[in-house]
N, C-alpha and C positions, 0 to 999 in steps of 0.2 A: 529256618523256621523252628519255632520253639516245640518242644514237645511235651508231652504230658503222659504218664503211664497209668494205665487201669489196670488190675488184676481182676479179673470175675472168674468165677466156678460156674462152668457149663458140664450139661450132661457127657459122659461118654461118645455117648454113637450121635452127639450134635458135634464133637469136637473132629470125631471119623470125619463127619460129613464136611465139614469145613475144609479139612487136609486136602480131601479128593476133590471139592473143588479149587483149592485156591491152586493145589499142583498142575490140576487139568488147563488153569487160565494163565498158568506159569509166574505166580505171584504168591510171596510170601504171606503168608498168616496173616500178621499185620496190616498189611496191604489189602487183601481180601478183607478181611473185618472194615477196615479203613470205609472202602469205598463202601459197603452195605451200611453201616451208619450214615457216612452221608448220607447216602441216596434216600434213605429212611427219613433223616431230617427233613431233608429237601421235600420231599412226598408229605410231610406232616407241614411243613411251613407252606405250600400250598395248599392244603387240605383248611391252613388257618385262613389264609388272605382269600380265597371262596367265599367261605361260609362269613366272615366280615364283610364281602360285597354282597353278599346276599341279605345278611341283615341293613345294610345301607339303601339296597333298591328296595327291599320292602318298605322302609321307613316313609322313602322316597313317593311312593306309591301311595302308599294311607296320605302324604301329604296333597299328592296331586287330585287323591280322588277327593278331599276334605276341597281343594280350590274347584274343582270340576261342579260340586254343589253349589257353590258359590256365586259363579261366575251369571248364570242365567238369571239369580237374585240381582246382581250387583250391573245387570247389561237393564236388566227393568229400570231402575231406579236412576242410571246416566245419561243424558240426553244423546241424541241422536249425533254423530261426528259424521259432518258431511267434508268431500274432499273440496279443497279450494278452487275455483273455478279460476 
């Protein structure tokens, strides 16, 4: 797998706290950082495809309630459909 390096400037007692967890989990720095990005992606790319199906069922909704008005217009004005005998 390819790799890529970032260098960032983190506080002190954030960089502490990183150490003491990633030795408690028995995983290098890197590794530790690793996984908490992900999982932060991961959390954020569902956070996205949500709030995308939500504006799609609302859409959705204004459409069905725009036909819901409709329908009792449009069942006047159609003749009567009887079933074939």
């Amino acid at each position: 797998m390819a790799v890529g390096k970032i260098v960032i400037s983190l506080p002190a007692p954030l960089v502490t706290r990183i150490d003491r967890l990633a030795k408690k989990a028995g995983l290098s720095r890197s590794a530790l950082l690793r996984q908490v990005v992900e999982r932060a992606l991961n959390e954020f790319t569902d956070t996205e495809v949500v709030q995308n199906a939500r504006r799609i069922y609302a859409r959705i909704g204004k459409e069905d309630r725009a036909l819901a008005e409709f329908l009792p217009l449009a069942a006047q004005t159609l003749p009567s459909w009887r079933k074939p005998r």
